[in-house]
C-alpha positions, 0 to 999 in steps of 0.5 A, a space after each residue: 492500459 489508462 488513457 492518461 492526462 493530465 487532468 486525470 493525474 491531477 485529480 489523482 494527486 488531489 485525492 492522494 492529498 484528501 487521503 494523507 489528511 484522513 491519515 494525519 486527521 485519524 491518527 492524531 485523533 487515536 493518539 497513536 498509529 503508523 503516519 509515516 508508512 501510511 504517507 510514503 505509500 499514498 500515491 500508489 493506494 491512490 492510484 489502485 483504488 481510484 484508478 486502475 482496480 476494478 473493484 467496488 463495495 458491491 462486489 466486495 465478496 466476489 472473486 471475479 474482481 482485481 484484488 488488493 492485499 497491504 502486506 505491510 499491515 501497519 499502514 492500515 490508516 492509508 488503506 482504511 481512507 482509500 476504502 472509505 473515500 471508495 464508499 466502503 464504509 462512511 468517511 466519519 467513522 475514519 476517526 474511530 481509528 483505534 477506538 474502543 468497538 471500533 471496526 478499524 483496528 491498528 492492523 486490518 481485519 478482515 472480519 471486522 472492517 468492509 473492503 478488507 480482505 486479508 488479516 495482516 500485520 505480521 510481516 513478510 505473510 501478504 505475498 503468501 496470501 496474494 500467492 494462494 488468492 492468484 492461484 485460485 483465480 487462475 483454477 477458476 478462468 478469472 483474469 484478475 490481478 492481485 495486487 501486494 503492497 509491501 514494505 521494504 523492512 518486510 524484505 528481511 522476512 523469510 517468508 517473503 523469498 518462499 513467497 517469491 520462489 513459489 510465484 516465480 515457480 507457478 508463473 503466476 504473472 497475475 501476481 503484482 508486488 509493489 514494495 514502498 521502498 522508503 527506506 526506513 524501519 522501526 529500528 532505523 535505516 534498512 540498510 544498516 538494519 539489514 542491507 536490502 541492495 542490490 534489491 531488484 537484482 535479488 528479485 530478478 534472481 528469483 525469476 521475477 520481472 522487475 520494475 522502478 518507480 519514484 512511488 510520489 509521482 503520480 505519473 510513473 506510478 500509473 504508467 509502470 503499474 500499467 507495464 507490470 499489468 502487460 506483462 505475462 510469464 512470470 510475476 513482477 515486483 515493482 520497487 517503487 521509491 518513497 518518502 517515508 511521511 511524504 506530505 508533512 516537512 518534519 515527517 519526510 525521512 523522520 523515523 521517529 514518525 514510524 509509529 507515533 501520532 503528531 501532538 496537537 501543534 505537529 497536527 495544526 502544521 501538517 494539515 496546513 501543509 497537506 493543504 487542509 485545515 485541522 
C-alpha cells in the first residue's frame, strides 16, 4: 500500500513524539485528563492521521473520505493533537483542554470540536457507529475505510460482540478495528478485571480477519494496517500491543496514570523525557 522508508518512519515517529508532548503539555494544563490511553495509542494515531487516511479539514463534512472513530473516547487528548497537528483547528487552543467554553472537552464531541465525527465516551458504542458509517459508504459507491480505535477494557461491553457479529454478518470488509491492547483499565489489569484471552481467537470466532501488531513500532503499525486495508470479505480487528504511557518512565504500565494529570515536577520530567521542554 505505502511505499515505506526509513526517512518516512522516522518522521512518523518524530511526530508520534510532538503529539505525547501536546498530550502531557494539555493535560497538566487542565489538572486533569487520560495521559496514559492517550500515549499508549500514539503511534497508531500518528500513523492514521498523517500517513494512511485520506482525509483533510476541507473535506471534513463529506462522506467520500476515510474516516476515523476513537471509540475509547477518554483518549480524547491524542485525537485533539492529531487534528490540530492536521490543521483542524489551531494547536494553541490544544491547551483549552477541559476549560470553561472551551470546544475540547474531555470526551470528544462532535457538535463542538472540528475533525471530530462521532460523540464517544461510553464505551463499547464506537464499533456500532463505525458499523452504520461503513454501511452507508457501501449503499452510496465509496471506497472508503472506516477506521475504529478501541480500547482493550472496551472488550468487556456487550455492545462491542453485537457490533462484531453484525460487521462480520454484512462482510463489512471496509470496517478496520484497531484495539490498543495495553492492558490495563481504570480498575487495574484487564485480565484480573475480566480476562480478555484468548482475545484474537474470540474475534476470529465471530468471522473476523485478525491481525498482531506491536502498536509502538512505527514499522509494523503501517505495515499491518496496510495488510487489514488489502483484505476483503470480511472486516479485520488489528490487536495491536501497547504501552499503557508509553514515552514517560514512571507512566509506562502505571494505572494510577489512567486518569490523572502530572503534578508540576512529574511534567518537568516527562517533557524532558518526550525530548521537549516544559
Amino acid at each position: 500500500m505505502h511505499d515505506l522508508n526509513e526517512k518516512t518512519v522516522k518522521e512518523l515517529e518524530k511526530k508520534a513524539e510532538l503529539l505525547r508532548r501536546h498530550v502531557i503539555r494539555m493535560i497538566h494544563a487542565a489538572g486533569s485528563g487520560h495521559p496514559g490511553g492517550s500515549l499508549s495509542s500514539a503511534d497508531i494515531v500518528t500513523a492514521l492521521f498523517f500517513e494512511i487516511m485520506d482525509h483533510s479539514p476541507e473535506s471534513g463534512s463529506s462522506l467520500d473520505r476515510d474516516h476515523f472513530i476513537l471509540s475509547k473516547g477518554h483518549a480524547a487528548p491524542i485525537y485533539y493533537a492529531a487534528l490540530a497537528e492536521c490543521g483542524y483547528f489551531p494547536t494553541e487552543e490544544l491547551i483549552t483542554l477541559r476549560k470553561l467554553h472551551s470546544r475540547l472537552q474531555g470526551h470528544p464531541s462532535r457538535v463542538k470540536t472540528p475533525g471530530v465525527e462521532m460523540s464517544t465516551g461510553s464505551l463499547g458504542q464506537g464499533l456500532s457507529v463505525a458499523n452504520g458509517l461503513a454501511l452507508a459508504l457501501r449503499l452510496q459507491g465509496l471506497d472508503r475505510k472506516v477506521f475504529c480505535l478501541c480500547g482493550d477494557g472496551e472488550m468487556a461491553e456487550g455492545q462491542i460482540w453485537e457490533a462484531a457479529m453484525f460487521a462480520a454478518h454484512n462482510h463489512l470488509d471496509n470496517v478496520i478495528c484497531i484495539i490498543d491492547r495495553n492492558g490495563l483499565q481504570i480498575d487495574g489489569r484487564t485480565e484480573e478485571v475480566m480476562a480478555l484471552e484468548p482475545l484474537g481467537d474470540k474475534w476470529k470466532s465471530f468471522g473476523w480477519n485478525v491481525l498482531f501488531m506491536d502498536g509502538n513500532d512505527m514499522w509494523q503499525v503501517l505495515d499491518t494496517i496496510g495488510m487489514a486495508m488489502e483484505h476483503s470479505g470480511s472486516p479485520t480487528v488489528i490487536v495491536a500491543k501497547t504501552v499503557k504511557g508509553k514515552g514517560v518512565s514512571f507512566m509506562e504500565n502505571n494505572v494510577g496514570f489512567h486518569g490523572k494529570a502530572p503534578d508540576e515536577k512529574e511534567y518537568e520530567q516527562a517533557m524532558r523525557e518526550l525530548g521537549g521542554s516544559a
